[in-house]
N, C-alpha and C positions, 0 to 999 in steps of 0.2 A: 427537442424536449429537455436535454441535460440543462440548454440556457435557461433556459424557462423554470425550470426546477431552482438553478443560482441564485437567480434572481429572488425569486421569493424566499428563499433562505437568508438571501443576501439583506431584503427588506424585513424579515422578524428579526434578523440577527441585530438590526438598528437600533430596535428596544432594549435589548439587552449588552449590546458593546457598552456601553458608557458605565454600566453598572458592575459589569464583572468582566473577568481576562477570559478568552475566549477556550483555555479550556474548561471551562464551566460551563458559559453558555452555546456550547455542544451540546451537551447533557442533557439541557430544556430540549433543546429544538430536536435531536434524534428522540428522543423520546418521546415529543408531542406528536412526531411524522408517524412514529410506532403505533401509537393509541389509534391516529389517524386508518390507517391502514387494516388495522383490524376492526375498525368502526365499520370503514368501508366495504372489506370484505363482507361480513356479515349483512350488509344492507344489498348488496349481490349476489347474496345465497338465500335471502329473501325471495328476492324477485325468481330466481330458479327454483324454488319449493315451492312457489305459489304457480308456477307454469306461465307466469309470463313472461315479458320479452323487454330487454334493458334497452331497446329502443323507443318504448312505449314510457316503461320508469326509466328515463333520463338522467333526473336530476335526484341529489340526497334527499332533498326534501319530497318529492314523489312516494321514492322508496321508502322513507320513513313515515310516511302516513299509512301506506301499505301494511308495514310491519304494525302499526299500530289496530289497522283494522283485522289484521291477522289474529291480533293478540287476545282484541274484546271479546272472540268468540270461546267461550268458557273451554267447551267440550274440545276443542282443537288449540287450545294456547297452552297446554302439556304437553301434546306430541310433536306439538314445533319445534318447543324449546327443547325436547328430546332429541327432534333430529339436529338445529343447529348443532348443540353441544358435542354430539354424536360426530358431527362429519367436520366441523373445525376447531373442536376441543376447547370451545371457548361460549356465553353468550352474555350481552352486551342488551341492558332496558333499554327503552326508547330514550327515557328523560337523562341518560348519558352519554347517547352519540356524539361523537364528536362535533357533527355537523349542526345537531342541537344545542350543543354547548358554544357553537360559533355564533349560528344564530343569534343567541342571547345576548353574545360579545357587539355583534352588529348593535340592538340595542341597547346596549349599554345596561343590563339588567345580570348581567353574568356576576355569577356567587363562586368564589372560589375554590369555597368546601362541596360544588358540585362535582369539580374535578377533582378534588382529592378523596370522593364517595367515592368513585367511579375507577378513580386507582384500585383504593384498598379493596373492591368489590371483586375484582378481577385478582389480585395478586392474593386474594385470602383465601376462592373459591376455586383457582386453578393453581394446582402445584406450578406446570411451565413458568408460569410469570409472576411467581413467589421472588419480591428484591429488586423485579426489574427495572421497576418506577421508583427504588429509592434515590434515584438522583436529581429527579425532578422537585427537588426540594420548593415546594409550595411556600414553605412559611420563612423562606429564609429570605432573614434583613436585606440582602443584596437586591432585592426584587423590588424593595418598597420601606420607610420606616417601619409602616403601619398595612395591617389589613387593606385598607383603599387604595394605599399607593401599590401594591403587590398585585392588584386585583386589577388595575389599571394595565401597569405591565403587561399581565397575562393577558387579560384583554385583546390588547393591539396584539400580542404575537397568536391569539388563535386566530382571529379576522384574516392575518396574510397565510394562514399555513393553511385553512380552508380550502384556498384553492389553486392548492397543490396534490395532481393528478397522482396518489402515490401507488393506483391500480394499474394506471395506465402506460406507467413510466416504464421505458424502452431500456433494460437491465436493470442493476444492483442498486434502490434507492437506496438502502443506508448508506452503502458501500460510497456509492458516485456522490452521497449527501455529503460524507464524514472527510471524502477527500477534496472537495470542494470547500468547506469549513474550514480542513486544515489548511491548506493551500490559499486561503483569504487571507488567511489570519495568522499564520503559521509564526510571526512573528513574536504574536503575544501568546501562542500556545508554547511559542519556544519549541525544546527538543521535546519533551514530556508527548507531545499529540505522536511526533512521527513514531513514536515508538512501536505503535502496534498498528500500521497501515502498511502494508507494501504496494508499489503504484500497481495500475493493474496491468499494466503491458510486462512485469516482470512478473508477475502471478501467474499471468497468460504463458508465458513461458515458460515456468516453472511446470505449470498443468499439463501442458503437451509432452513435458518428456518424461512425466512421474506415469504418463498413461499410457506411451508406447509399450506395444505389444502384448498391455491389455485391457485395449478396448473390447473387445466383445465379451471381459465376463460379465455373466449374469448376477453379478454379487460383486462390489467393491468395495473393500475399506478403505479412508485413510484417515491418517493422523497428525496432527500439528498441536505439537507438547508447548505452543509458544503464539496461541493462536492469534490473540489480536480481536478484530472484529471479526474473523472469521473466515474472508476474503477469500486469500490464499485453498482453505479446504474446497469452499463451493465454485469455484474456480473448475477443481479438478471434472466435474460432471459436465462441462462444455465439451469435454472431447471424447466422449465415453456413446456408447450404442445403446446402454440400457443407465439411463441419468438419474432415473426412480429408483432405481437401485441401489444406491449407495450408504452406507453406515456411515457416518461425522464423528470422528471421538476427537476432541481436544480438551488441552487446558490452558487455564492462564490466570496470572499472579492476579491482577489489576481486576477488584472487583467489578470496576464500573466499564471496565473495558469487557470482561466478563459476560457483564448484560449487556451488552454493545455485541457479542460474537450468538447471543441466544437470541435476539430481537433480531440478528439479519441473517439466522437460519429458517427462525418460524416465515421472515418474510418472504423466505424462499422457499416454502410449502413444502421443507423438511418436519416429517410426522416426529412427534415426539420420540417413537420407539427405534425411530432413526439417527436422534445424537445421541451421545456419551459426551455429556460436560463438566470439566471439574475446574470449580475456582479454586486453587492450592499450589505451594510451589515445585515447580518440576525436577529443579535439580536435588533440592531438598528429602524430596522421598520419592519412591519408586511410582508411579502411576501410567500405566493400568497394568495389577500386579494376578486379577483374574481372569480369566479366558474370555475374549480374545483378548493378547498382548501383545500379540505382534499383524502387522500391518500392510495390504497390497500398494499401498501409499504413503510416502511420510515427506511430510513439503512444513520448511521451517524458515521462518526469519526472526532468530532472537536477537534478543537487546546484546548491541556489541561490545565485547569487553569488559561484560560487565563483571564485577566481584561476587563470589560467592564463597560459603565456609572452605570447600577445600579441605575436611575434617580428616585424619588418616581413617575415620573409620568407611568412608569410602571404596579403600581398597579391597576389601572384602564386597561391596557390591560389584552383583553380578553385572551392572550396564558398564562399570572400569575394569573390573580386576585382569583383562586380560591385557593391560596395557602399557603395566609397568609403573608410572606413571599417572597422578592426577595433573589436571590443566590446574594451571596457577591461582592461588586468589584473587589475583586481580585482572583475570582473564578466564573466563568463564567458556569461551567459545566452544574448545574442544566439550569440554562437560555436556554442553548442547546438545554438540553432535555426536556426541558417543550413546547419549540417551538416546537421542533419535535411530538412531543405527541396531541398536538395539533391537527398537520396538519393530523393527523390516523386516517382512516375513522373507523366507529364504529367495525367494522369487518376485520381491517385488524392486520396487526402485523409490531412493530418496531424494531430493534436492532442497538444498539449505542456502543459505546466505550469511555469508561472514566478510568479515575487514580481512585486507591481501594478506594481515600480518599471519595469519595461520599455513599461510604457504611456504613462510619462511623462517620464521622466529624459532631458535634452538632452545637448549635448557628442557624442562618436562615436555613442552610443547613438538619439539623434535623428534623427543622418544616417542610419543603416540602415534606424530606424521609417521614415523618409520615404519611401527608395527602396521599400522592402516594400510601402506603402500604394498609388506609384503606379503599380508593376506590378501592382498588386490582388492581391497574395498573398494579403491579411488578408482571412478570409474571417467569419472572426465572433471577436468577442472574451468570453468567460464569466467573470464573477467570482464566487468560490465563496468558500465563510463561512469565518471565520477557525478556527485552532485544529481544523482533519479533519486535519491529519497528523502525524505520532509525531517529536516532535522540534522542533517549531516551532510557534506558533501563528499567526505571519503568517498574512493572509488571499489566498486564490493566484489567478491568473487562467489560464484555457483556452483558450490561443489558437489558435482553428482555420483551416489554412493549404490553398491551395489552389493548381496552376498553370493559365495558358492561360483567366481568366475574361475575359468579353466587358464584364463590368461589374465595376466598382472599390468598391462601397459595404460598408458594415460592418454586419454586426449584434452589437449589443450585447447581452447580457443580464445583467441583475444579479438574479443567485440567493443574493448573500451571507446575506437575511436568513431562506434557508428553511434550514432544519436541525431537529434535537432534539439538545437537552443532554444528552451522558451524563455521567456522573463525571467526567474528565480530557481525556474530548475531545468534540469534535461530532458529529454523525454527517446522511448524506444519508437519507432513506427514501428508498422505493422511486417514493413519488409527487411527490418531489423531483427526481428522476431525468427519471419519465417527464415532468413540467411545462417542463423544460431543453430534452429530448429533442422533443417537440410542437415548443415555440415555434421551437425550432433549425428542423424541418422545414418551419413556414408559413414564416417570414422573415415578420415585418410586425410593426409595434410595436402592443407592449401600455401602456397605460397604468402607467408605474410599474413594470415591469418588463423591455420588451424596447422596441429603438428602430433602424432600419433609418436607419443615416445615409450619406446619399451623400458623394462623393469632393469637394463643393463645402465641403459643412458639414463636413467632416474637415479640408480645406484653411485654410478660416476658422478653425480652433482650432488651426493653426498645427503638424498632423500630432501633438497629442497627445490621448493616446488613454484619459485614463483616464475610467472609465465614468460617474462622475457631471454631467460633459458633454452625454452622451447620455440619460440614464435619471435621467428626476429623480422620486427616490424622498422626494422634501419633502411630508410629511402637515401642512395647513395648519391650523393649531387652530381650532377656532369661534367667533367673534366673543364677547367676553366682553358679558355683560348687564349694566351699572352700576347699573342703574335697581334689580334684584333684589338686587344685593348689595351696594346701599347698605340698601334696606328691611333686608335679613338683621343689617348690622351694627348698624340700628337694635334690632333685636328681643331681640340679645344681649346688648346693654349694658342694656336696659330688663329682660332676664334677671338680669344681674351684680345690677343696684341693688337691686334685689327680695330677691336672695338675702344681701346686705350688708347692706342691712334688718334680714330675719328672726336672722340671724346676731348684729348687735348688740344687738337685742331680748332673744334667747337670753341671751349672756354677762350684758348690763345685770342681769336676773334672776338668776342666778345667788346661792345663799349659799355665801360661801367663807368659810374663816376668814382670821384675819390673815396668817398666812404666806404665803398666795395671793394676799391684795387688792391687793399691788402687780404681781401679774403682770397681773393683770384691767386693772386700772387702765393699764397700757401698752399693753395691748391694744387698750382702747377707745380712745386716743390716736391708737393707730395708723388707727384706723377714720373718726376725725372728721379727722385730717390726707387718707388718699386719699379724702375727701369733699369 
């Protein structure tokens, strides 16, 4: 299904590469898959209002004559649109289904202010998707000079995105859509795309350890101040007993990234009264400063290194003040994760993503490692292989945080060297994953890859933390044999002479005429001189 999915991505994206850099034409196509999806749902909530059976309504076009015959009857075309709006917070006329709107494309009759009715109808009528569609910029020049070339454009890219299954599709259509786009193209989106994807086998990873020990509550939160698309949060509810349960609070700077993490939580039949989203900056002001603020989950991958004010009035907030120390301007890392840390309820568990250099870099950034070690926040530290993420190949570490422990010691693990190479980037298996995940659970060192070090030997190296300290992964070579490869070197030179021999013997013999005898004659010179 995921090829299948590519592919047609791969084939809208055709209309639009030539015309703009590919993080743009992101934008269109998540965005058109969105409209898609909720076009669809709703033509499948049809067919279950009405009691019958989506083996019978098959096809869009079925269901949408359905919903039309649904609609003509006066006395029952208010309580439909009651219950639609009612059970998926949203409802959607016939004359701007997606599948209508494709339709039209197929004939070559599509108007392109049908879809922009069909936006603003939906983003003015329902708070959820108030801005979402502002990136599917309809009228902009890069589409078209004119109205008909734009119209064209859109055109070919509804026709391929029509049929794409995005009901039927086997996990995260944005998610697998957005990483599939960047990873095409990642060249022309540059760093800018990776910024807010993490791959998903380290989501996956992240998710299982932010939820050991509590999977069975009946109420989860978490939070990611750094969200992205969103991934990383909905991730967490894979490993959970009760997965309808969960509250999503995040934020994130990038407006368009923003709608990027609210379009692939609705797709994941997160009820509205279920997120808490805020487009705003995180380090910048406290958020969320009302109740709830603190969190049974906090799973983070911000932008590394990045700069931020670093204002002394900082010291006085309460997410730093107790740390002596702000993270630098021009390293934001700690800032991150001091916010994040924060917002973890006493009993819950965080995991973050950073560059190694927070393991080890002195100056402010020491002073926070230190205090963080001797309150025993630092509850394990993960270094994971270079080049897993779109945009970087730095090699990152997962720093797993923790409050309220009785004990201060760290575990290490260094998993840098498991991976598989794919073409342009690395990638986790699945029993890379669960080998992190195990050792994560015993705590106790492996030889050469996991190392349980107490708060005495963390002291002793002076609170720095990088992992080749604790984990020495040095394979010693095997004492070399002289005795054998001095006989060897005997055997080959007693080789060489043999063959230098037969060689001279050969030329010596030789009949040449005159023309040649002086080349021979050099030859042999040369043979009794390395003799």
């Amino acid at each position: 299904m995921g090829n299948n999915l590519n592919q047609k991505l791969f084939s809208a994206a055709d209309n639009l590469r030539s015309k703009m850099d590919a993080s743009e034409y992101k934008n269109y196509l998540l965005g058109l898959i969105f409209y898609k999806y909720l076009s669809d749902k709703l033509l499948q909530k049809v067919v279950e209002l009405a009691d019958e059976s989506l083996e019978e309504y098959d096809t869009a076009d079925k269901q949408t004559a359905l919903y039309q015959e649904l609609l003509s009857d006066e006395e029952s075309k208010e309580d439909l649109i009651a219950t639609i709006v009612d059970t998926l917070g949203y409802d959607i006329e016939p004359a701007y289904l997606f599948n209508v709107l494709a339709d039209q494309a197929k004939q070559n009759v599509f108007q392109l202010n049908e879809l922009n009715k069909a936006f603003i109808q939906l983003s003015s009528n329902y708070d959820q998707f108030s801005g979402l569609f502002d990136d599917v910029d309809l009228q902009s020049r890069k589409l078209g000079a004119d109205d008909q070339q734009r119209n064209v454009t859109i055109t070919e890219v509804l026709k391929k995105l029509n049929d794409v299954d995005v009901i039927g599709h086997q996990g995260d259509v944005i998610g697998d859509a957005y990483e599939y786009l960047i990873s095409q193209f990642a060249s022309e989106a540059g760093k800018k795309a990776g910024e807010f994807y993490t791959p998903h086998m380290v989501s996956d990873m992240m998710a299982q350890i932010v939820t050991i020990g509590q999977e069975d509550k009946r109420l989860l939160s978490v939070f990611d101040p750094t969200m992205g698309s969103g991934s990383l949060m909905l991730n967490v509810r894979n490993y959970l007993n009760y997965p309808e349960n969960v509250k999503y609070h995040g934020q994130e700077l990038n407006t368009t990234t923003y709608n990027l993490a609210k379009m692939n939580l609705i797709l994941h039949g997160v009820d509205a009264e279920d997120m808490e989203l805020r487009n705003g900056d995180t380090l910048n002001k406290d958020w969320p400063t009302d109740e709830p603020y603190t969190f049974d989950s906090v799973v983070m991958n911000p932008p590394y290194s990045a700069k931020w004010s670093a204002d002394d009035t900082f010291l006085d907030d309460s997410r730093f003040n107790r740390y002596g120390k702000l993270a630098p301007k021009s390293k934001a890392d700690f800032a991150f994760l001091l916010h994040g840390y924060y917002h973890l309820k006493e009993t819950g568990t965080m995991a973050i993503v950073l560059p190694h250099g927070v393991l080890f870099r002195g100056a402010a950034e020491g002073v926070i490692r230190k205090k963080l070690l001797e309150d025993g926040s630092i509850y394990a530290v993960i270094g994971m292989p270079a080049n897993l993420f779109f945009g970087t190949s730095i090699p990152t570490t997962v720093i797993i945080l923790k409050k309220n422990r009785t004990n201060r010691d760290v575990l290490f693990i260094d998993a840098s060297s498991d991976f598989i190479k794919e073409k342009n980037q690395n990638k986790l298996t699945q029993e890379n994953i669960e080998k992190v995940v195990s050792t994560y659970k015993e705590r106790k060192t492996i030889e050469k890859y996991a190392h349980v070090a107490s708060f005495e030997e963390i002291k002793e190296n002076d609170f720095n933390l990088n992992i080749p300290r604790y984990v020495d992964t040095f394979e010693e070579e095997d004492p070399i044999d002289m005795v054998s490869i001095g006989k060897e070197i005997k055997e080959i030179r007693q080789e060489k002479q043999a063959l230098e021999t037969s060689l001279f013997e050969a030329i010596s013999s030789l009949q040449v005429n005159s023309e040649d005898a002086e080349w021979i004659k050099g030859a042999l010179e040369v043979f009794n001189y390395e003799k």
